[in-house]
C-alpha positions in Angstrom: 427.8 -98.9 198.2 426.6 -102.4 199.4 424.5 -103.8 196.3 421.6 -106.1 197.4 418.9 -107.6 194.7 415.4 -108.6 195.9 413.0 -110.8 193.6 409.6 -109.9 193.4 407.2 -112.0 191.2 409.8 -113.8 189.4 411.7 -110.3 188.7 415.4 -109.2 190.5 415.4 -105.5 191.6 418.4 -104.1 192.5 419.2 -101.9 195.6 421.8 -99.6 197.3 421.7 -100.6 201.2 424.1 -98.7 203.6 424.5 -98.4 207.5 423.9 -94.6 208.7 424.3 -93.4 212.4 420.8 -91.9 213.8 421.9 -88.9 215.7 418.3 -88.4 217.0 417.8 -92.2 218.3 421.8 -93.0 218.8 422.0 -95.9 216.9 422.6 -97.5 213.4 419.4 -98.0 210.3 419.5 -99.4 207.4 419.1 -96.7 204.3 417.8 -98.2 201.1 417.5 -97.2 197.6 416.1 -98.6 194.8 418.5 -98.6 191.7 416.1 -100.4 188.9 415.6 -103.6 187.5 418.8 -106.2 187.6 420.3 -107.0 183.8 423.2 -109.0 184.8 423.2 -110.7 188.3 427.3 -111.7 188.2 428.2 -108.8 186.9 425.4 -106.8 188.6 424.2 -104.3 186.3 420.6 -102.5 186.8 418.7 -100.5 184.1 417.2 -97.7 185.9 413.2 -97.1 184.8 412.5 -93.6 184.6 409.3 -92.4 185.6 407.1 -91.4 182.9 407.0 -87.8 181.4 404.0 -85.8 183.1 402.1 -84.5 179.7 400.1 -81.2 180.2 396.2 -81.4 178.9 396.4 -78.4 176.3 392.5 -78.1 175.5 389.4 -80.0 174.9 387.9 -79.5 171.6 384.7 -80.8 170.0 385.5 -84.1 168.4 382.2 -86.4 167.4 380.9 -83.8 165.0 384.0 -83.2 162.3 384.9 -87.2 163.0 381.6 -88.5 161.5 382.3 -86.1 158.7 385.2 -87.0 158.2 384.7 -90.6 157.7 381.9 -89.8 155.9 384.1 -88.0 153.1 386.6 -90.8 153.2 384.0 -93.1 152.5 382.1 -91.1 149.9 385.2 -91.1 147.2 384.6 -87.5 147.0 388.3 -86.7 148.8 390.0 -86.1 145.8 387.6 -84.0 143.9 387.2 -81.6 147.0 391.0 -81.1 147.3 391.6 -80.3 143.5 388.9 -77.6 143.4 391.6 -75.3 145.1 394.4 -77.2 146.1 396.4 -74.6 147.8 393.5 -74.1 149.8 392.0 -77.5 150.3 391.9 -77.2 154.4 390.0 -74.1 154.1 387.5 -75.3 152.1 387.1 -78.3 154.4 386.9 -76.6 156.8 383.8 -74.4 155.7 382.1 -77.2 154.4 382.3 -78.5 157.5 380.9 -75.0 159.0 378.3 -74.5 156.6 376.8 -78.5 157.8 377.9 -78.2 161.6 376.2 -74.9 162.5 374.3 -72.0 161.7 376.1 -69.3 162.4 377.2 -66.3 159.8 381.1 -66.4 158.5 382.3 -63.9 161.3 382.4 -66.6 163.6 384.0 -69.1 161.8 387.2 -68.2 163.3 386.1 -69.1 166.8 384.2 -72.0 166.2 387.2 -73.3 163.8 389.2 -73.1 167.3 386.5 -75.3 169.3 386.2 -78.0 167.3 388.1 -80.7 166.0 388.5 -79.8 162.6 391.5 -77.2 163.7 393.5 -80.4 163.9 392.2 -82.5 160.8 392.9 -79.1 158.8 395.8 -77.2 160.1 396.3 -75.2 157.4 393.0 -73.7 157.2 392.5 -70.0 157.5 388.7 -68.7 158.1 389.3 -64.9 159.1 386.3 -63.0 158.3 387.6 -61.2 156.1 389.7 -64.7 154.4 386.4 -66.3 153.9 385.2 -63.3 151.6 388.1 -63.8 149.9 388.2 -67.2 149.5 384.0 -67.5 148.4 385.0 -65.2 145.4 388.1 -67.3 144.3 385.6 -70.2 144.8 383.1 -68.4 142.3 385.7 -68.0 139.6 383.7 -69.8 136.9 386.7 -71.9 135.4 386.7 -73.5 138.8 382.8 -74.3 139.0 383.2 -75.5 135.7 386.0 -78.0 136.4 384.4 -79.1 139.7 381.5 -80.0 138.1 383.2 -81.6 135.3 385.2 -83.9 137.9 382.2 -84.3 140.6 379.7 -85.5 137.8 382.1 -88.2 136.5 382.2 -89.6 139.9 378.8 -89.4 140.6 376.4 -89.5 137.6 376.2 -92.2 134.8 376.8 -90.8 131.3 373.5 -90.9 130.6 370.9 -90.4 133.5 367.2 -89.0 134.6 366.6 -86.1 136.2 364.6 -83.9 138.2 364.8 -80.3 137.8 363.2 -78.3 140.2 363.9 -74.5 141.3 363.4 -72.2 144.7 364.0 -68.5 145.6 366.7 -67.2 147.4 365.4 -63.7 148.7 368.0 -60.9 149.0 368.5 -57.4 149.0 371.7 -57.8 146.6 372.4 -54.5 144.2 373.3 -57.4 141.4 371.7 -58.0 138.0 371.0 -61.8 139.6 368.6 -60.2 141.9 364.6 -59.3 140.3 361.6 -59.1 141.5 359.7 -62.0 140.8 356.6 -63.5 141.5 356.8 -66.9 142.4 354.2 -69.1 144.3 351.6 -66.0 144.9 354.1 -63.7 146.5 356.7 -60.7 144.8 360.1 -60.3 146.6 363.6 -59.7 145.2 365.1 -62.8 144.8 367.6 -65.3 142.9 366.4 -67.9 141.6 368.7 -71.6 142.5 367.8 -74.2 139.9 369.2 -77.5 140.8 369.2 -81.2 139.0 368.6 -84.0 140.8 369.4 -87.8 140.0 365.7 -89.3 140.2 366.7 -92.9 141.2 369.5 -91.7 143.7 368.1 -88.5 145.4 372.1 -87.7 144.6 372.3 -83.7 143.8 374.0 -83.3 140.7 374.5 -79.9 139.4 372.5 -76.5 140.0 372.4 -72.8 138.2 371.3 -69.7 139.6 369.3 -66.9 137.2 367.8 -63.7 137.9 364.2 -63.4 140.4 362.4 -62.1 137.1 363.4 -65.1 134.7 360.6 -67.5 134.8 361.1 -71.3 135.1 359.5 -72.4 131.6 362.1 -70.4 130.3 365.1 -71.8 132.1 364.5 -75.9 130.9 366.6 -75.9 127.8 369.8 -74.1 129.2 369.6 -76.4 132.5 369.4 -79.5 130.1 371.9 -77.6 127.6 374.6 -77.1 130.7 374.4 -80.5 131.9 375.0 -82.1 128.9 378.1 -79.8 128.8 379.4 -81.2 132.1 379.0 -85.1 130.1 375.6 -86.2 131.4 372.7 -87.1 128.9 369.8 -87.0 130.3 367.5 -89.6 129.0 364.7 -88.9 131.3 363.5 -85.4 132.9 360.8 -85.8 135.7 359.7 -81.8 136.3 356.8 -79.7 137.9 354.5 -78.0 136.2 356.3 -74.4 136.2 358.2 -76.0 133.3 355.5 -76.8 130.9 355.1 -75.2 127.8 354.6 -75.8 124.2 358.6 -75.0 123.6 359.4 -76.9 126.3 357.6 -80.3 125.3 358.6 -80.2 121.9 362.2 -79.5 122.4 362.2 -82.5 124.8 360.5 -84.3 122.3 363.5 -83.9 119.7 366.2 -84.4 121.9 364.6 -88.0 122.7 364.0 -87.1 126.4 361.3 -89.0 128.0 359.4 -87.1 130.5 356.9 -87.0 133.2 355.7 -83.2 134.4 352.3 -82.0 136.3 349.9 -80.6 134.0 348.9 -77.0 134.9 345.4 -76.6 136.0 344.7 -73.5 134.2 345.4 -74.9 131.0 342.2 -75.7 128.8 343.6 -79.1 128.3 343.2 -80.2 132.0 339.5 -79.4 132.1 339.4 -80.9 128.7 340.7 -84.5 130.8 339.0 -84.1 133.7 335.4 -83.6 132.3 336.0 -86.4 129.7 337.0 -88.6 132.4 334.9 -88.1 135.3 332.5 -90.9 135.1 334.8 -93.5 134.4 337.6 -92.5 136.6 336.2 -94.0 140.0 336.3 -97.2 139.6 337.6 -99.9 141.6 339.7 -101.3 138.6 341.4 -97.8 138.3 342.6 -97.8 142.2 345.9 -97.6 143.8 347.4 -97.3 147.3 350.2 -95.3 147.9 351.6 -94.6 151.6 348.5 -95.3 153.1 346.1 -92.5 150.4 343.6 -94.4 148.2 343.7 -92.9 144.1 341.9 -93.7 141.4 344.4 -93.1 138.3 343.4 -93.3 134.8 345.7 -93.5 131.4 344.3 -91.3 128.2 346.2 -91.3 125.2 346.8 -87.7 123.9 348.2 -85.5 121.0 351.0 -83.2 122.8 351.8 -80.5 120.7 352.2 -82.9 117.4 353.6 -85.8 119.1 351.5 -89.2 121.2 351.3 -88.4 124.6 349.9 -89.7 127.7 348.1 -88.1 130.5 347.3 -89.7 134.1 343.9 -88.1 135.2 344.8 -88.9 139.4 341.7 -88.3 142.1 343.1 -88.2 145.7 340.2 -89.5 147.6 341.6 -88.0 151.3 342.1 -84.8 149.2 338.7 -84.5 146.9 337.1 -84.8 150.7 339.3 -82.2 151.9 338.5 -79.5 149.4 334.6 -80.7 148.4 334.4 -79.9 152.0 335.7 -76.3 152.2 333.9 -75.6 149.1 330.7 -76.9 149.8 330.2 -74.9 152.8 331.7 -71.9 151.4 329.3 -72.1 147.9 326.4 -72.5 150.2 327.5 -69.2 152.1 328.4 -67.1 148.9 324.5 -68.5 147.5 326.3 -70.3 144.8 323.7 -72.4 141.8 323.4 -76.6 142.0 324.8 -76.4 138.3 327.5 -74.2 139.3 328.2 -76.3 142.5 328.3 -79.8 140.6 330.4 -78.5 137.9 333.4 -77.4 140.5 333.1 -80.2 142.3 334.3 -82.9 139.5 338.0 -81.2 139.7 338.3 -81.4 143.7 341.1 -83.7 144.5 342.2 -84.0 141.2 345.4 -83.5 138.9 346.8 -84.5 135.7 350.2 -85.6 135.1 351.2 -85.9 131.6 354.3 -88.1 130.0 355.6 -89.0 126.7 355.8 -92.2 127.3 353.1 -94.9 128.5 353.6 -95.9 132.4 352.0 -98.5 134.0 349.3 -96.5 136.1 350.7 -98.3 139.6 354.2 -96.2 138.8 353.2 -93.2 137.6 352.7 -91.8 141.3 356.0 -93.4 143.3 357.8 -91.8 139.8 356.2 -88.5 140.3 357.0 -88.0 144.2 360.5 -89.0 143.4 360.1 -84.9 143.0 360.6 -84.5 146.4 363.9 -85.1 146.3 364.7 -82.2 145.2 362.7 -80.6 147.7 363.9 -82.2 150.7 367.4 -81.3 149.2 366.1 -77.5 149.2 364.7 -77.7 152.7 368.4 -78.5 154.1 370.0 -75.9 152.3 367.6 -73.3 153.6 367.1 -74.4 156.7 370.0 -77.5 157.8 373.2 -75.4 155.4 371.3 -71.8 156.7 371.7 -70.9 152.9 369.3 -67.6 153.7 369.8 -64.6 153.4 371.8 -64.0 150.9 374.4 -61.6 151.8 377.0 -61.4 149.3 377.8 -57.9 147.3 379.2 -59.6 143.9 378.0 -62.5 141.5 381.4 -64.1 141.9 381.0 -64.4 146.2 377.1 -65.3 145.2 378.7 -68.7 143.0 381.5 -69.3 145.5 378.8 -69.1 147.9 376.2 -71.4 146.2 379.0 -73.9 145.4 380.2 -74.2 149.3 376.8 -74.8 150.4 376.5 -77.8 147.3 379.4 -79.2 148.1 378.0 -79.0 151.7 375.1 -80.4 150.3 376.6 -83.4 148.7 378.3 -84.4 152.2 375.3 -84.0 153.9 373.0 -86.3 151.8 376.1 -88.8 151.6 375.9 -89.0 155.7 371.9 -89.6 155.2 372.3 -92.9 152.6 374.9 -93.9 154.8 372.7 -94.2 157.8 369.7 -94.9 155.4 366.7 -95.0 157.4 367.8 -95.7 160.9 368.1 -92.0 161.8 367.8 -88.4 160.3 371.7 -87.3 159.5 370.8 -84.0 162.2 370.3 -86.5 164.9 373.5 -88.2 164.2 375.2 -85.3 164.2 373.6 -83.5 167.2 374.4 -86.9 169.5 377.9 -86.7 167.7 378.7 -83.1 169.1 378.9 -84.9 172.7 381.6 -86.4 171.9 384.9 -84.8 173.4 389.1 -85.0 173.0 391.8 -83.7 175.1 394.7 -82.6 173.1 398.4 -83.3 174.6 401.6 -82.3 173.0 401.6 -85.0 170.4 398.8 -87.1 170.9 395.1 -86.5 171.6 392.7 -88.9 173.9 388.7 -89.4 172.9 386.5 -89.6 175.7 384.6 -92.8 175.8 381.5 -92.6 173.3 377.9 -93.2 175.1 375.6 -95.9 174.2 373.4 -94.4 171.7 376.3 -92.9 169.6 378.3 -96.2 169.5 375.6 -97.9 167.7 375.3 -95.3 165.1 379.0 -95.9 164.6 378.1 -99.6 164.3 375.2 -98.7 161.6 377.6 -96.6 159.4 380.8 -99.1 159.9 383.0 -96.6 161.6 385.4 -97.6 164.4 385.7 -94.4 167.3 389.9 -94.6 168.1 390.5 -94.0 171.6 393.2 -91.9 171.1 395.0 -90.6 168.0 398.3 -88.6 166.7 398.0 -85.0 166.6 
């Protein structure tokens, strides 16, 4: 072997060079081989560079999706309480959380969207079978361990002493389970179960929900709700509610337990057309006027007796409404031959309400305080329609709470992805532009494709940093 180096940009190669005879042509060539980069040029010793591995692309799996998720978790301090409610089986409990938020598909194809997606990697040990998932929901409905979630969740999440909304929905079902009545709720009888759930009024934060049966009405279910959260350590000091909870029992139990509140006054009660005829001439007037998003009211404060204790109620006339409904009743008295008298007597409640509180408000809060309701109703929207919480399926109360809980918990992350992006986006659209995003999974590694524009600055609004390529 003839050794011969050659420097190329400041850097000695080392090469075999040998004379061979050319049959063919009938003379002597040069042969040359390249040995690898020189070490030592006296002694002349090489280090050969081997070229690199070839890696095999094993599939590409839906990435964006379970990585905002994720973060989102991580961020949330919520990690830990997830894992301990079952610890064994903390990956598969991700992992249909992550489901439950990321699709809308039954349980049977968990399985085979579980292999699709990136969560397969973040929780290896997950295992979403059909017939696993039954299994799981009813360990997950054990009530020890709703109890002690709830008892850990809270203490993250909820002061020791808070305000509340309480608010309740139907879940309709064809369930053979004493949780499932007919019951008449909002004009309509179907068999249903009826989810309570408390909501923290400043934060829009879901903090703990019940379920009772279709029948049970919800005046009757205020004092257990209260009751049950105070169990789980959190004094509520404030209860804003609609008017399905009031009642003589109610008012006066919140009334000894020193709970301010603030609820809609039915209008078949005598008291409301007691307020609104006593109030009629004075309440328009410019000095009892408010805007709020755009609507013009006039609100007026009367101090009341409630049941043996000083109340206040809010007479509230919603101009864009009054017109609304003086409108379609107008025309239809005129039709139906209805008296003057008759006709001027109906129309002083058109556009009204009364919203009653045990505690005086200044008349420019009462109505931001109120709507703070629909928190709890934007939070039952996403369950029914975002979390696909309907129908009910399930055959036992025990799958019925593990069910319930999944979707909370699913709940929770959801509206913890929506504060994060606060009002920049809706937490769908980040997610739907987040499914784009792909990874091809190698051997030990996996390799993000590049994110597009739009999702890289919702990355930058919520603080997270898109790796290019990760371990697996």
């Amino acid at each position: 072997m003839a050794f011969r180096m050659k420097n190329i940009k400041g850097r000695d190669y080392a090469y075999d060079v040998k004379t061979v005879w050319d049959k063919e042509e009938k003379k002597y060539k040069k042969q040359t081989k390249y040995l690898g980069v020189v070490t030592d040029k006296e002694a002349k010793t090489y280090e050969r560079k081997r070229n690199p591995k070839i890696v095999e692309e094993k599939l590409i799996l839906d990435y964006g999706d379970a990585y905002i998720l994720n973060e989102t978790a991580k961020n949330s301090g919520l990690c830990e309480v997830f894992d301990n409610v079952l610890p064994r089986e903390a990956d598969t409990l991700w992992s249909l959380v992550f489901f439950k938020i990321l699709t809308d598909l039954a349980f049977v194809y968990a399985e085979a969207w579980y292999d699709g997606n990136y969560v397969s990697l973040l929780y290896e040990k997950a295992n979403i079978s059909s017939q696993r998932v039954s299994e799981f929901l009813k360990k997950l409905g054990a009530e020890k361990v709703n109890r002690e979630f709830f008892r850990n969740y809270l203490n993250v999440v909820a002061d020791k002493e808070c305000g509340i909304i309480i608010d309740s929905t139907g879940l309709p079902n064809e369930m053979d389970s004493p949780v499932s009545k007919f019951g008449y709720h909002g004009g309509n009888t179907e068999q249903e179960t009826r989810l309570i759930m408390v909501v923290d009024h400043k934060t829009g934060t879901p903090l703990y929900f019940r379920y009772v049966a279709g029948n049970i009405v919800d005046v009757s279910t205020l004092k257990n709700t209260v009751l049950e959260l105070g169990n789980m350590g959190v004094k509520s000091t404030f209860a804003l509610l609609d008017a399905g909870y009031f009642s003589e029992s109610n008012i006066k139990s919140l009334y000894s337990e020193k709970i301010d509140f603030l609820t809609r006054l039915p209008a078949g009660r005598k008291l409301f057309k007691q307020l609104i005829v006593e109030t009629n001439d004075a309440l328009e007037k410019s000095e009892n006027l408010i805007i709020y998003n755009g609507r013009s009211l006039f609100i007026k404060c009367v101090e009341m007796d409630l049941f043996d204790n000083k109340g206040f109620a809010y007479v509230v006339c919603d101009l864009k409404r009054k017109l609304n409904e003086s409108n379609k009743y107008l025309i239809e008295a005129k039709e139906d031959g209805a008296a003057n008298d008759e006709i001027d007597a109906e129309l002083r409640f058109k556009g009204k309400f009364v919203l009653v509180s045990s505690k005086l408000l200044d008349t420019s809060e009462v109505i931001p305080l109120y709507y703070t309701r629909q928190h709890a109703e934007r939070l039952f929207g996403i369950q029914k329609s975002v979390l696909d919480c309907l129908p009910l399926r399930t055959h036992s109360e025990a799958t019925l709470r593990g069910l319930l809980l999944l979707n909370f918990m699913a709940l929770v992350l959801f509206t913890q992805l929506q504060k994060s992006i606060g009002n920049f986006c809706t937490a769908e659209e980040i997610l739907l532009e987040a499914r784009n995003l792909k990874c091809k999974v190698y051997d030990d590694s996996i390799v993000i494709s590049e994110p597009n524009k739009k999702f890289k600055i919702i990355c930058e609004k919520l603080g997270y940093t898109v790796p290019k390529n990760s371990g697996v």
